[in-house]
C-alpha positions in Angstrom: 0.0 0.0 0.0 1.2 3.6 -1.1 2.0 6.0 2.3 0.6 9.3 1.5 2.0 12.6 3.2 -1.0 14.8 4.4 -0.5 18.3 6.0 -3.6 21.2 7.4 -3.0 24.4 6.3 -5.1 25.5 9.0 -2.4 24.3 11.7 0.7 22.7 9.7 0.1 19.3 11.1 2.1 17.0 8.6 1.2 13.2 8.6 2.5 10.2 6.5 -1.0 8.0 6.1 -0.7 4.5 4.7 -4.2 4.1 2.5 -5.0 1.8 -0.5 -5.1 3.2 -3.7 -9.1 3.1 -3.9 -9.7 4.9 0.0 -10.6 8.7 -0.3 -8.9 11.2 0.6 -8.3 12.4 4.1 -9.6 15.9 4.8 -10.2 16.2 8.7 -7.2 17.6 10.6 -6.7 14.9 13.0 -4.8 17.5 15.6 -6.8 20.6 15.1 -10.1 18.8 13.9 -10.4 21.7 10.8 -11.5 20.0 7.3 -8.1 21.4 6.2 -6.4 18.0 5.4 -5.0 17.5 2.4 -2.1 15.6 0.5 1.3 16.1 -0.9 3.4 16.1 -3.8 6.3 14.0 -2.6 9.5 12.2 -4.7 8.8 8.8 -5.1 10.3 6.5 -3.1 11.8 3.3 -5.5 15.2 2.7 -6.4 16.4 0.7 -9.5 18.3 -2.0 -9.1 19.9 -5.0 -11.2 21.6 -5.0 -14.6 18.5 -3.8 -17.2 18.7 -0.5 -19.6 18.7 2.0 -16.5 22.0 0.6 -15.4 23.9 -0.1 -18.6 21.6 3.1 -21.0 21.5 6.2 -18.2 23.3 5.4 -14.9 26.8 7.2 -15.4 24.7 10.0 -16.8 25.8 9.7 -20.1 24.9 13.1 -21.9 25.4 14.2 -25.5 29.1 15.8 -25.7 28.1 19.9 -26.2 29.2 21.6 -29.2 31.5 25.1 -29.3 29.3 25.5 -32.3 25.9 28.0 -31.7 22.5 26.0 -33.3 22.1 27.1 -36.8 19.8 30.1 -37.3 16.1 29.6 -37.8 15.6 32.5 -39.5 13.2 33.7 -37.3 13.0 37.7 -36.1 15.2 36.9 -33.1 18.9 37.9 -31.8 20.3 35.5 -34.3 23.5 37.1 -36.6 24.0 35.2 -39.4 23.4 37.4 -42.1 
């Protein structure tokens, strides 16, 4: 089951609820008692493991090598000085 962090913005009480996908939502502050309860946008919490395209494709953060070049121009109306 999925642990959901709740806080009031009525008094700041924070609260990490474990719920099942399918319960509704908690809204009653369970310190201050004010329908103020509400959850929050947290980081997931998974890690990947094992040998499979994260580890061998994007683990060492493999990036693109930058260029000294600028883009070409897109002859648009912009800052762009080629000619």
């Amino acid at each position: 089951m999925p642990i959901y962090a709740y806080r009031c913005t009525s008094c700041n009480f924070e609260q990490e609820v474990m719920q099942k996908m399918a319960d509704a939502p908690l809204t009653i502050c369970p310190e201050c008692k004010a329908e103020a309860f509400a959850k929050q946008l947290t980081a997931p919490g998974f890690h990947l493991k094992g040998s499979g395209w994260y580890a061998t494709d994007f683990k060492d953060g493999a990036k693109p090598a930058k260029s000294d070049n600028p883009p070409p121009c897109q002859g648009g109306t912009g800052s762009c000085a080629c000619g």
